[in-house]
Every structure is written in structure tokens, then in C-alpha cells.
KEKE-3310 file (N, C-alpha, C; in steps of 0.2 Angstrom, whole numbers, plus 5000, padded with zeros to 4 digits):
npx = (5701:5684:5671:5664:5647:5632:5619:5604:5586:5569:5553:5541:5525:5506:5499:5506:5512:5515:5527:5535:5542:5548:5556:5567:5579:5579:5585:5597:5601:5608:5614:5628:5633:5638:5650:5665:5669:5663:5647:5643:5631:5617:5603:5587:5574:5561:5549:5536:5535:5540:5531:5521:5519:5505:5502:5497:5495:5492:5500:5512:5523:5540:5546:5566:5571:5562:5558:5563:5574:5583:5584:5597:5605:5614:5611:5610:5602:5585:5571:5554:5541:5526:5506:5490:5473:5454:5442:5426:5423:5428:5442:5459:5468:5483:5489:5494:5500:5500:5509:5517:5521:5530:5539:5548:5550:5558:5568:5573:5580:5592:5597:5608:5603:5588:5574:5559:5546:5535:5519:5524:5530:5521:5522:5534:5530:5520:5531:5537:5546:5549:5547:5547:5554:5556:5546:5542:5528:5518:5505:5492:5491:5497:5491:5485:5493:5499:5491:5488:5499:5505:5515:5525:5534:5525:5530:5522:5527:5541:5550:5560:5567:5578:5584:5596:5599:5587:5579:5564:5552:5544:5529:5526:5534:5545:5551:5562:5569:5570:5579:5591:5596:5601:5611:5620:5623:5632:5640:5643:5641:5643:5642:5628:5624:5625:5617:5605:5604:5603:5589:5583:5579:5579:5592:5592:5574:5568:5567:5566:5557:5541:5530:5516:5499:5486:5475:5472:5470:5463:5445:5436:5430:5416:5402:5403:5414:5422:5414:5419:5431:5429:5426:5436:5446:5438:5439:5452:5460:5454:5456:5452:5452:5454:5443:5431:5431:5428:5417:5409:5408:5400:5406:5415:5430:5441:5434:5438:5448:5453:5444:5451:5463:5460:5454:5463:5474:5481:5485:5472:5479:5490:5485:5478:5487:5495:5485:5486:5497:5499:5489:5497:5508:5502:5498:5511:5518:5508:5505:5509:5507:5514:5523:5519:5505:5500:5503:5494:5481:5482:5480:5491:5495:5505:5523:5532:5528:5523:5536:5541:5532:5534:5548:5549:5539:5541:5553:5561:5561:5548:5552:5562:5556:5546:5554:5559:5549:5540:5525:5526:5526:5516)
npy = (5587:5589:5577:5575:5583:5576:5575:5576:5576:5579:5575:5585:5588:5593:5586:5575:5562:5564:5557:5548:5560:5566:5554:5547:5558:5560:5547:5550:5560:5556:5547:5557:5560:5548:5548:5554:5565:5575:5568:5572:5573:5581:5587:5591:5601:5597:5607:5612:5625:5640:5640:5636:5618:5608:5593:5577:5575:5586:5596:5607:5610:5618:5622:5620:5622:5627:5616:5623:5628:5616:5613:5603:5600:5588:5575:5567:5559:5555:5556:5549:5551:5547:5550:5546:5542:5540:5529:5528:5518:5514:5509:5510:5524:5522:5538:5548:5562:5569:5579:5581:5567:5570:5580:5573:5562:5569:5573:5561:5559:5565:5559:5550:5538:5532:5533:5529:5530:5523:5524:5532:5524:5522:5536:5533:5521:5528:5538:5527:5523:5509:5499:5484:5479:5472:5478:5486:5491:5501:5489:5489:5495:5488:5477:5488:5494:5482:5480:5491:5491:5482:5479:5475:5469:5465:5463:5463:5460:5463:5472:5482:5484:5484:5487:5489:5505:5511:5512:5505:5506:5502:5502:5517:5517:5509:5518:5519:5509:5507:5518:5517:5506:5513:5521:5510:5505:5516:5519:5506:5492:5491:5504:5510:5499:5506:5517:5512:5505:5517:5521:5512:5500:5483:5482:5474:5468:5451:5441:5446:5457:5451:5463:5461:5459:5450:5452:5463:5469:5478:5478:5469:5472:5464:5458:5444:5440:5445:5438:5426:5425:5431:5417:5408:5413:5409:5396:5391:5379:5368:5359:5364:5366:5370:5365:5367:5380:5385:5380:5387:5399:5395:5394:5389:5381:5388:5398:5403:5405:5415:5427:5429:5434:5444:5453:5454:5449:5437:5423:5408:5398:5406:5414:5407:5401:5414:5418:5408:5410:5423:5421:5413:5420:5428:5421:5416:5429:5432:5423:5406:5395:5381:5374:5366:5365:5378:5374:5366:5372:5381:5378:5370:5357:5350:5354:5355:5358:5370:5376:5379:5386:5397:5401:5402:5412:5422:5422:5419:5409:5401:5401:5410:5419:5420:5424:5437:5447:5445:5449:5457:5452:5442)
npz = (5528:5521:5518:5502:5496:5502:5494:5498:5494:5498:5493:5491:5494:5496:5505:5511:5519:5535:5544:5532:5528:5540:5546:5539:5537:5552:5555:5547:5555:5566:5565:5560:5575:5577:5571:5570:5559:5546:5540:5526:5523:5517:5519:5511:5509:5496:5486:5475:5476:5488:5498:5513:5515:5520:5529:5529:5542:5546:5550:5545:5535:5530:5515:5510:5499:5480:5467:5454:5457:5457:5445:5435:5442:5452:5462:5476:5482:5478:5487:5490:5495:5501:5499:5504:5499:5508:5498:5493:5499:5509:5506:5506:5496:5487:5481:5465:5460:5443:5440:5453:5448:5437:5441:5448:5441:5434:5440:5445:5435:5439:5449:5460:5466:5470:5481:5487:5499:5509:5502:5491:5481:5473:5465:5460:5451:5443:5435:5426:5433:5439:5431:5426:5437:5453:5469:5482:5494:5505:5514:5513:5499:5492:5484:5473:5467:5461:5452:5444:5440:5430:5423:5437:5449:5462:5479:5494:5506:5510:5516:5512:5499:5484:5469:5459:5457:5462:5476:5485:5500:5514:5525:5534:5547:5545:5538:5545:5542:5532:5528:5536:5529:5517:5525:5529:5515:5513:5524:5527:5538:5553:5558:5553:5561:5575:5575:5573:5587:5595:5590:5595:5589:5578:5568:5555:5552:5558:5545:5536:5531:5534:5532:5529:5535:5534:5546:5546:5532:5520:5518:5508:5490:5489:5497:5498:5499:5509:5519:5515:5520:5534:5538:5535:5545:5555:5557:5554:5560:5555:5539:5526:5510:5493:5486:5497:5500:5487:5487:5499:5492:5484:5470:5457:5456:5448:5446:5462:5461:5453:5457:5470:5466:5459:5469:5480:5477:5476:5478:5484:5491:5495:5502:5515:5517:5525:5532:5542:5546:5552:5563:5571:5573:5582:5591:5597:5602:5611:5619:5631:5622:5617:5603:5599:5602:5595:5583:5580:5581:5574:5562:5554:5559:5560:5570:5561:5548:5553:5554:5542:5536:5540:5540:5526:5524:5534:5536:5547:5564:5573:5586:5586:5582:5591:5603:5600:5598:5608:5620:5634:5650:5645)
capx = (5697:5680:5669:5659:5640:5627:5614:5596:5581:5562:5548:5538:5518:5502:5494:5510:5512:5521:5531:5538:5545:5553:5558:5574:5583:5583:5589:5604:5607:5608:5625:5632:5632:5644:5654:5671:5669:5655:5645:5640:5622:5614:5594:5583:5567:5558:5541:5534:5534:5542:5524:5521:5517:5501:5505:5492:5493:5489:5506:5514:5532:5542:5552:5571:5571:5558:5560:5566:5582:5587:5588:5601:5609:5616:5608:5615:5596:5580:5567:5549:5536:5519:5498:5484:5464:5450:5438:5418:5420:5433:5448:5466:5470:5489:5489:5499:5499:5504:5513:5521:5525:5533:5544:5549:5552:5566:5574:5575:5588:5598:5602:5613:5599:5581:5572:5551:5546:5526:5514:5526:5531:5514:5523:5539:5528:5519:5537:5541:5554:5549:5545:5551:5559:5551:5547:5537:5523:5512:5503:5487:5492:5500:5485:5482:5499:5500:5485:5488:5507:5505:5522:5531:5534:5525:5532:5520:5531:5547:5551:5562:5569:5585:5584:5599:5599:5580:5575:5555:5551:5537:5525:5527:5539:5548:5557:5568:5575:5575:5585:5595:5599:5605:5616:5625:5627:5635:5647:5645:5634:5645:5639:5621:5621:5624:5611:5599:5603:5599:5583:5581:5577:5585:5596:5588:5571:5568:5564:5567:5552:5535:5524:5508:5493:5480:5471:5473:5470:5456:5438:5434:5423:5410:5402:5404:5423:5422:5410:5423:5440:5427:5425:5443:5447:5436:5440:5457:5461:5452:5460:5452:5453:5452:5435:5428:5431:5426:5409:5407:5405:5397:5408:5422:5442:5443:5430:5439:5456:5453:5441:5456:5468:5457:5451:5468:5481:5485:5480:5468:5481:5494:5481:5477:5495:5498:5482:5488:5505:5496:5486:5500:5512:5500:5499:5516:5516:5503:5503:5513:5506:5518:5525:5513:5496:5502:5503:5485:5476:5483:5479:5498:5495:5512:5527:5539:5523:5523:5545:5542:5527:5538:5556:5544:5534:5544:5563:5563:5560:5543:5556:5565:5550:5543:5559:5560:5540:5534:5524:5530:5521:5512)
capy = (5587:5587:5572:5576:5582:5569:5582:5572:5578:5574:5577:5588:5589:5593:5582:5571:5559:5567:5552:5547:5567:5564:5551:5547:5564:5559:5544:5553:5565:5550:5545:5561:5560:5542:5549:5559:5569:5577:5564:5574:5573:5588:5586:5595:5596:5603:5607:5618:5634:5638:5641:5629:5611:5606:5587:5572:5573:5593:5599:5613:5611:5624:5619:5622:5623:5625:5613:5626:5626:5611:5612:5601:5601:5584:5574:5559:5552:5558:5552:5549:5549:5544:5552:5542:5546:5534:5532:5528:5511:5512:5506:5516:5521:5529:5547:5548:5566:5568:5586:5578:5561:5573:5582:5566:5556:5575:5577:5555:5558:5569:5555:5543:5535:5535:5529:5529:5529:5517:5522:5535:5518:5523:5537:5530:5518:5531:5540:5522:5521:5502:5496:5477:5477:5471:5482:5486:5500:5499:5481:5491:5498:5485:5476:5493:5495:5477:5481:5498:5493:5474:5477:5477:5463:5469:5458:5466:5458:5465:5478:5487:5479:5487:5484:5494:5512:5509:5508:5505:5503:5499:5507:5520:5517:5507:5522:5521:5503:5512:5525:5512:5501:5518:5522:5505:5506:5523:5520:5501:5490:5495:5514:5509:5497:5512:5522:5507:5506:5525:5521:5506:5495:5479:5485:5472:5466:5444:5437:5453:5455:5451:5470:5459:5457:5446:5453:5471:5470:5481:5473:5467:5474:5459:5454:5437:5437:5447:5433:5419:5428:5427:5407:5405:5414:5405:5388:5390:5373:5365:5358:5370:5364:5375:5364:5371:5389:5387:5376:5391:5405:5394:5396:5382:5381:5393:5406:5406:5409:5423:5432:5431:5436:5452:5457:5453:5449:5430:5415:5405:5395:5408:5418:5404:5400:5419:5420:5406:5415:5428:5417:5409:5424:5431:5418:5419:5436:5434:5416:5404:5389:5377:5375:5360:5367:5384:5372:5363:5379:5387:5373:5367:5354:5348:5359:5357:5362:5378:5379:5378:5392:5404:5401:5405:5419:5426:5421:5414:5402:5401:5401:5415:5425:5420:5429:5443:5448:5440:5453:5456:5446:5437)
capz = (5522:5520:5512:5497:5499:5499:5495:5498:5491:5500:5489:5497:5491:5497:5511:5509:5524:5538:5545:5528:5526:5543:5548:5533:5541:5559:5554:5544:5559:5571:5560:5562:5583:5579:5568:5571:5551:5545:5535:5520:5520:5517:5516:5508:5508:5489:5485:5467:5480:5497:5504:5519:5515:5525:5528:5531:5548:5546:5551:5540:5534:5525:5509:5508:5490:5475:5461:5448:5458:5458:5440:5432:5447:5454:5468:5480:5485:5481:5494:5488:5502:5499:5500:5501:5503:5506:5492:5495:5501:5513:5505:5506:5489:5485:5475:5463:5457:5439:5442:5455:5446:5432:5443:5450:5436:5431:5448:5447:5428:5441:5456:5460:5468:5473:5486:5489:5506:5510:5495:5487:5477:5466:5462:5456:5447:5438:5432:5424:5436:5442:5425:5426:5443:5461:5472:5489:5497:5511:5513:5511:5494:5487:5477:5470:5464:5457:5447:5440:5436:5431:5423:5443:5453:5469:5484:5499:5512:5513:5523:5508:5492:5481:5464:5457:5461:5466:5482:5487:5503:5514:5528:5540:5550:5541:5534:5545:5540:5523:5529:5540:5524:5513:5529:5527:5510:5511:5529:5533:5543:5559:5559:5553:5567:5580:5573:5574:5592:5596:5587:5597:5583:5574:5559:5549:5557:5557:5542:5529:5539:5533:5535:5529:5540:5534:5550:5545:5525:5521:5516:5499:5487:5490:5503:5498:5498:5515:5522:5515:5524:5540:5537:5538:5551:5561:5553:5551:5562:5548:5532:5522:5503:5489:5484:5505:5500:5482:5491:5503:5489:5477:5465:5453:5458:5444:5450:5466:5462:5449:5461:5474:5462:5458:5477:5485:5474:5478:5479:5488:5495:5498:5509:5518:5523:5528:5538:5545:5550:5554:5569:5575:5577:5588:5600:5599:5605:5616:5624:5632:5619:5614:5597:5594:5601:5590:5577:5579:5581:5565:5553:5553:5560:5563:5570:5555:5543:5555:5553:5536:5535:5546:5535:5521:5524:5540:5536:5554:5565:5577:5593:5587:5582:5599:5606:5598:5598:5615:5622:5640:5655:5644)
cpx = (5690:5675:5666:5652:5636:5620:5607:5591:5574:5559:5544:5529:5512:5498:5498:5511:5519:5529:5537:5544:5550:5559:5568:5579:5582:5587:5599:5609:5610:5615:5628:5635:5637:5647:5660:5671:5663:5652:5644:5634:5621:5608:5593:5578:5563:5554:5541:5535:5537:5536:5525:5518:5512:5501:5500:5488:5491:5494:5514:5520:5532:5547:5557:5574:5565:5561:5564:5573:5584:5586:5592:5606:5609:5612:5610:5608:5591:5575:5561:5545:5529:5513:5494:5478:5461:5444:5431:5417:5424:5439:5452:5467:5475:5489:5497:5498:5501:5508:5519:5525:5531:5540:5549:5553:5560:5570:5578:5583:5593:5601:5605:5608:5593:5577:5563:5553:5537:5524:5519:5529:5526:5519:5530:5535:5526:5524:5538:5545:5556:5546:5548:5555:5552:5552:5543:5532:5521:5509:5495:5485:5495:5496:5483:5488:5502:5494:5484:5493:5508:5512:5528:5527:5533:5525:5530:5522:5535:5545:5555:5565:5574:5585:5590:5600:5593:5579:5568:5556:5543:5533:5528:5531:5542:5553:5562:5571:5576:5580:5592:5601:5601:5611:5622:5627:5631:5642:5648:5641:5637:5640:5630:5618:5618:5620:5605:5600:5601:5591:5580:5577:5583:5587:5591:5582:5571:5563:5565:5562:5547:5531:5515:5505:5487:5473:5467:5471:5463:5448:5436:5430:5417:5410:5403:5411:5423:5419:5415:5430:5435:5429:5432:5445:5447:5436:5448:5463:5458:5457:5458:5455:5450:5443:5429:5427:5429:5416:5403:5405:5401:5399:5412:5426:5443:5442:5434:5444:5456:5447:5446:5462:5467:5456:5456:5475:5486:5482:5477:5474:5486:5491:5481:5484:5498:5493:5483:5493:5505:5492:5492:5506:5508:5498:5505:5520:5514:5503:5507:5513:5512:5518:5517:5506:5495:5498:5495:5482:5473:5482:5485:5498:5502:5518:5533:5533:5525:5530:5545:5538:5530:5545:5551:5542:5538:5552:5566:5560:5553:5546:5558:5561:5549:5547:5559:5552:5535:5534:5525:5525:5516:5511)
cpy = (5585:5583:5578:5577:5579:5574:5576:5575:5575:5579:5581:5590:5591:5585:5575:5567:5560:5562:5550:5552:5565:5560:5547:5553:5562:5551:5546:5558:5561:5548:5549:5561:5551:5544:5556:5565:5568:5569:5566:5573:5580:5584:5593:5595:5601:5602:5613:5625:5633:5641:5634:5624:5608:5597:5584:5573:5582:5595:5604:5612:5616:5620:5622:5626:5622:5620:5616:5625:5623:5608:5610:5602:5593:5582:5566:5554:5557:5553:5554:5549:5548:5552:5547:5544:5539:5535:5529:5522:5509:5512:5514:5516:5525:5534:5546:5556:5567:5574:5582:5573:5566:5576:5578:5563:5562:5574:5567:5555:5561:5568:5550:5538:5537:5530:5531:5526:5527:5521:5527:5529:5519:5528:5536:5526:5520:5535:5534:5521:5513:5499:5489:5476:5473:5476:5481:5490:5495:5492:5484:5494:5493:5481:5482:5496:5490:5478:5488:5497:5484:5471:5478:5473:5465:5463:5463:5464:5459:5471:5484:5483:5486:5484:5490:5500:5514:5508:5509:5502:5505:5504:5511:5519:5514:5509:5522:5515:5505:5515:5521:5510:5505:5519:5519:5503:5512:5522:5513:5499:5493:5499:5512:5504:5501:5514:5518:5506:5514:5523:5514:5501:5491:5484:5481:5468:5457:5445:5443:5457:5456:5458:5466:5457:5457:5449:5460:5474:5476:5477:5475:5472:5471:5456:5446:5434:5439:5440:5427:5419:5427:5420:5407:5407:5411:5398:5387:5383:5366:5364:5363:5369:5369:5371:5366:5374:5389:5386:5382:5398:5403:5395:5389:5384:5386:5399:5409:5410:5415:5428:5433:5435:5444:5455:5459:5451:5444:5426:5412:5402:5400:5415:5415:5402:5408:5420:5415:5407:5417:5426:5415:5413:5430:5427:5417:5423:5435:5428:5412:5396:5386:5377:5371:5364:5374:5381:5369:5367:5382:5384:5370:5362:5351:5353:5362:5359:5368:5381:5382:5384:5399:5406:5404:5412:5423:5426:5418:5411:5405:5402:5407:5421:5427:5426:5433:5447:5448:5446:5454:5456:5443:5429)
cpz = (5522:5516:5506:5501:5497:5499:5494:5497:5494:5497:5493:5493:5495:5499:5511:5518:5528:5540:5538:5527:5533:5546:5544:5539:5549:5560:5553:5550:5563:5570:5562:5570:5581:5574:5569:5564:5551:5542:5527:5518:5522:5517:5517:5506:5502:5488:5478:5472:5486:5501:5507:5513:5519:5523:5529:5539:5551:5550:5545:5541:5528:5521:5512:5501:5487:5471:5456:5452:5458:5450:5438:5435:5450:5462:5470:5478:5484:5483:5492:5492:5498:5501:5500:5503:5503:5502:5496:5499:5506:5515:5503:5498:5487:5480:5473:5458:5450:5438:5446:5451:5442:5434:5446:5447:5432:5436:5447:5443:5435:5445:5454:5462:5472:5476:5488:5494:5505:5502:5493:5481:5470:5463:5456:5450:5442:5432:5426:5427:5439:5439:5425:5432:5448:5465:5478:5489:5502:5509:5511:5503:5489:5480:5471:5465:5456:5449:5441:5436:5435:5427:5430:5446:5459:5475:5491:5504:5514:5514:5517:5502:5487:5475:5459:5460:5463:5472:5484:5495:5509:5520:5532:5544:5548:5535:5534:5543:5534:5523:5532:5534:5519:5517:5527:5520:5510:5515:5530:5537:5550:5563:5558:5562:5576:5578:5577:5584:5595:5596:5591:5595:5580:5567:5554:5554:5555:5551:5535:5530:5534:5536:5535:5535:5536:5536:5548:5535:5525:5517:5509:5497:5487:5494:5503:5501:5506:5521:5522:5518:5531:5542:5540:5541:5557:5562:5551:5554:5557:5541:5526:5513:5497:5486:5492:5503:5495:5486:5494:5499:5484:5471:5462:5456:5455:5443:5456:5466:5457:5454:5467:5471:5462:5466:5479:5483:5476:5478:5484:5493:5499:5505:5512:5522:5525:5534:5545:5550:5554:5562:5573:5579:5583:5594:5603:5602:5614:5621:5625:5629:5618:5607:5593:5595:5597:5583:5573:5577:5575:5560:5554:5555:5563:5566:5565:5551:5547:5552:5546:5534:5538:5540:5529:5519:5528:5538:5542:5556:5571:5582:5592:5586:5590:5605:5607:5600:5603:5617:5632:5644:5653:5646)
residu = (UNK:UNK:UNK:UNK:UNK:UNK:UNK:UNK:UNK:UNK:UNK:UNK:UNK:UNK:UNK:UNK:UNK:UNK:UNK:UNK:UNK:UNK:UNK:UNK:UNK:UNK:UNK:UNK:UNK:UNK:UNK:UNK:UNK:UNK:UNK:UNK:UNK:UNK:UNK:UNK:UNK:UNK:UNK:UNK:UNK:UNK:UNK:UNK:UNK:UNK:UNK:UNK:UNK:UNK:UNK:UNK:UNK:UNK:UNK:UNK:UNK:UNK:UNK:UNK:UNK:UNK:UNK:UNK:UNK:UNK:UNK:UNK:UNK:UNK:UNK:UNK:UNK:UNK:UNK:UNK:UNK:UNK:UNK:UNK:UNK:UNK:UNK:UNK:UNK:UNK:UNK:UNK:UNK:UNK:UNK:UNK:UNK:UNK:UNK:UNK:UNK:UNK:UNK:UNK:UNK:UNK:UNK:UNK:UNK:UNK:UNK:UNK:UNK:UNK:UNK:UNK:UNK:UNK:UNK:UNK:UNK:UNK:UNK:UNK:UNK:UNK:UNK:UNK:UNK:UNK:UNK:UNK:UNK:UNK:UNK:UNK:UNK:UNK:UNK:UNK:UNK:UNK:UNK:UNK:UNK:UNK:UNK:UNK:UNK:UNK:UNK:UNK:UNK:UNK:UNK:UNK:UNK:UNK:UNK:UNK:UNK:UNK:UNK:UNK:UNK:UNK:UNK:UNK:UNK:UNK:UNK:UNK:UNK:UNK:UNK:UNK:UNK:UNK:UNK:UNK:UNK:UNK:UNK:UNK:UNK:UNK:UNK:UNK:UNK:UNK:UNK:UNK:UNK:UNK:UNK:UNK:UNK:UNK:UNK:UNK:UNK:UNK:UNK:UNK:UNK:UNK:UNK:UNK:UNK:UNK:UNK:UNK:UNK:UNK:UNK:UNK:UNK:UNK:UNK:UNK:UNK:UNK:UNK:UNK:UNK:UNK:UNK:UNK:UNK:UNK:UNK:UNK:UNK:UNK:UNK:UNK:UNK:UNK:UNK:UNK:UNK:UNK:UNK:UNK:UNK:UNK:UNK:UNK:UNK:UNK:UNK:UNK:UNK:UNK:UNK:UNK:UNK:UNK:UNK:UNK:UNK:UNK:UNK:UNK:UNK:UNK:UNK:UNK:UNK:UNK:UNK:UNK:UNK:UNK:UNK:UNK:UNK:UNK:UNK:UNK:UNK:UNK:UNK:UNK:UNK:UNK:UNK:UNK:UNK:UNK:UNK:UNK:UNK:UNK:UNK:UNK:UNK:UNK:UNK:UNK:UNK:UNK:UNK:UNK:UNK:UNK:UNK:UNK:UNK:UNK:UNK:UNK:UNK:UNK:UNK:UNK:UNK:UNK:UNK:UNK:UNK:UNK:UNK:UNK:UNK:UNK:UNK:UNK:UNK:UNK)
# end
């Protein structure tokens, strides 16, 4: 007897981000290779026309299906991928097509469940499909999301988030623990776990795993603010007090923290303990510091300040990070 079809749907658009498109389906075939019976995935990949698709990374895929076909026709999972271009001043900004969103927010009435893959999140957002929930996208998109959609709780750290039959998840590779974490809702951590070994990757990575990078954010829109992320960078074994930072831009407590809210989408203080992080997992990484001289370095001064800053932001511990992360012969 054959399962039921899980017919999956990947949005297919102009200059749409190759990886997003396929990484999900080498996931799913990955399953089938540990599995005795079919699985019943079908993918499919749909675009407005079966003319090629030229991708971001300028590689030409061909649709399965146009859209009109999949008219009020039932669908397991549609999979949302992202675009994004850079605008005059540098910064990543996600595309949200409104053709696309429309199509989007049709084909969404007709799943059991939908899934955005890194900035495709914008589009869901624009559907209303993440109207009062939390969600995720790329770490570089996520201010842009919080900003445009101020009714969605955007939590730029996780790696994927499920809120109902919703799933948002985060950058570029990161697909595939998307595709991982639909696997295991469908067959079972077990089968997901095999897969995840083929791919030679944790099923779930440490901590629900922080994607943010401080180091990697993209650069303000004012020099001032860019010049005051320097400061701390360079000073971030200093106590570093919101009257420092306010000091160093010349501005009040209350100047600062609404000019960090608008730039960066947080607060002074909650930058300041991820740049932190951010510092410390890379000596981590990269160096055979001690927990305490980690801890000096990075402002934490003490090692359970550091425990506490990891459990927090990471979900694990500075040892177990070190474990998993340590760069080999360092």
C-alpha cells in the first residue's frame, strides 16, 4: 500500500535565491535512501510560466508546474524561498514581490502547511501570513522585517521557529535544518536524525542556535552609530555603561536607545551582551584561552557572567560550544 502524496510546492520567481530552492528537496530525497516505502513527497517546483527561472546566483531552473495549475488543488508544504538586492548604501534589503506575495498568500489557503526559507519570511509577511506570531529570516534582514511588519515578533536568533502551521526559517543553509525539522515532524526524530548524518550536520544545532553576528550585521546609516559599534568592539573588556555610549555619541540614555532601536532593532544593552558573545565565541573557536581569560577579554568579567550570557543567547554552555566549534589545531 502506498503512503498518501506529500505534494511540496517551492515558489519559484525571478532572481530568487538558488540555495533556498534547493536545498529542502535534497533534504527530502536524503529520507527516501533510509527508508524501506516510498515517502510520499512529491516536489514541485511552480513559477507564473514554465520559462527558465534565472536564480540569484544566475543559474536557470525550469518550473514543474505554472501556478494556474495548481488551482484549488491541495498541498502538503509550500516552501517560500527568498530575493534580496542591495540598495545605494550597501545594505541587504528582502524583495517582496506583490504578484508573487498574491500568489503566495492563494496557494498558502490550499496547505496543510507553509514554510519560508531566509528572507522569503518578507514574503509571507507581506500575505499577512505572520500577523501576531514570531518568526525568523536571515540576521541581515531581520531589522527590515521588524520595521516594515511591527505587528511580528521577529526573534533574529533562531535558526527556525514553528508557530502552528507556520514555519519561518533562517539563512541559507539553514534550510536544511528547516527541511530537517519538517522531516521529523512528518517520520520522527530517528529518520530525520539519519538524514542529518548523510548531511553531516547536527539535527538540532547548540543552543536552537544563535545565526546573529554582531561582527557581520551590515553598517548603519550613520556614521556616528558605525563609529560607536567600532568603540565597542575595541573596548569591549571595559564596563561600558549606557551613560559611556550615550557620552561617546553625545547624545541622552534616551537618544541612545531609540537610535539603537531604529538602526539595529535592540537595545544598547542587548547589543552589547551579543557583541560580546560574539567575541568570545570566537576565541573559542579559535584559541586555547581559558574560560576566565575568555571572560576578562569579553567584558564578562567573571566565568558564570560568561555561563549565563551563552545559556541566554547560545542555549549552551562556553565548554560545550568550545567542543562543538573548536576550529581544528588551533
Amino acid at each position: 500500500m502506498h503512503p498518501p502524496e506529500r505534494r511540496i510546492v517551492i515558489v519559484l520567481f525571478d532572481r530568487v535565491d538558488l540555495l533556498d530552492v534547493t536545498g529542502p528537496p535534497e533534504v527530502f530525497a536524503l529520507l527516501q535512501r533510509e527508508m524501506t516505502q516510498p515517502t510520499g513527497y512529491r516536489v514541485l517546483l511552480a513559477a507564473e510560466t514554465m520559462e527558465p527561472i534565472t536564480t540569484s546566483a544566475g543559474v536557470r531552473v525550469l518550473p514543474d508546474i505554472n501556478f494556474a495549475s495548481l488551482r484549488n488543488q491541495s498541498i502538503d508544504t509550500l516552501v517560500v524561498p527568498g530575493s534580496v538586492a542591495i540598495d545605494d548604501t550597501g545594505r541587504v534589503q528582502a524583495l517582496a514581490d506583490p504578484a508573487v506575495v498574491q500568489r503566495v498568500k492563494t496557494l498558502a489557503s490550499q496547505s496543510r502547511r507553509v514554510a519560508s526559507v531566509c528572507v522569503g519570511a518578507h514574503i509571507l509577511a507581506a500575505a499577512g501570513l505572520l500577523r501576531g506570531k514570531q518568526a525568523t529570516t536571515h540576521w541581515s534582514t531581520a531589522a527590515q522585517l521588524a520595521h516594515e511588519h511591527p505587528d511580528i515578533d521577529v526573534d533574529a536568533d533562531r535558526i527556525y521557529i514553528q508557530q502552528g502551521h507556520i514555519w519561518t526559517g533562517a539563512g541559507l543553509t539553514t534550510c536544511l535544518d528547516l527541511a530537517l525539522a519538517l522531516v521529523a515532524e512528518d517520520f520522527g526524530n530517528p529518520l530525520a536524525l539519519r538524514v542529518a548524518r548523510h548531511l553531516v550536520m547536527f539535527l538540532k544545532r547548540p543552543g536552537g542556535q544563535s545565526q546573529f553576528s554582531v561582527m557581520l550585521e551590515p553598517l548603519s546609516s550613520t556614521r556616528r552609530m558605525d563609529a560607536l559599534r567600532q568603540y565597542i568592539a575595541q573596548n569591549l573588556a571595559q564596563p561600558l555603561s549606557m551613560f559611556d555610549l550615550a557620552e561617546q555619541m553625545h547624545v541622552s540614555d534616551r537618544q541612545l536607545a531609540r537610535i539603537f532601536k531604529t538602526e539595529l532593532g535592540m537595545t544598547p544593552a542587548a547589543y552589547l551582551e551579543a557583541a560580546r558573545v560574539e567575541a568570545a565565541r570566537q576565541q573559542l573557536e579559535a584559541t586555547d584561552a581559558s574560560l576566565e581569560r575568555v571572560a576578562e577579554t569579553c567584558g564578562f568579567h567573571t566565568t558564570d557572567t560568561l555561563h549565563r550570557a551563552f545559556r541566554r543567547k547560545l542555549g549552551t554552555t562556553p565548554t560545550e560550544y568550545r567542543n562543538r566549534f573548536r576550529t581544528q589545531g588551533s
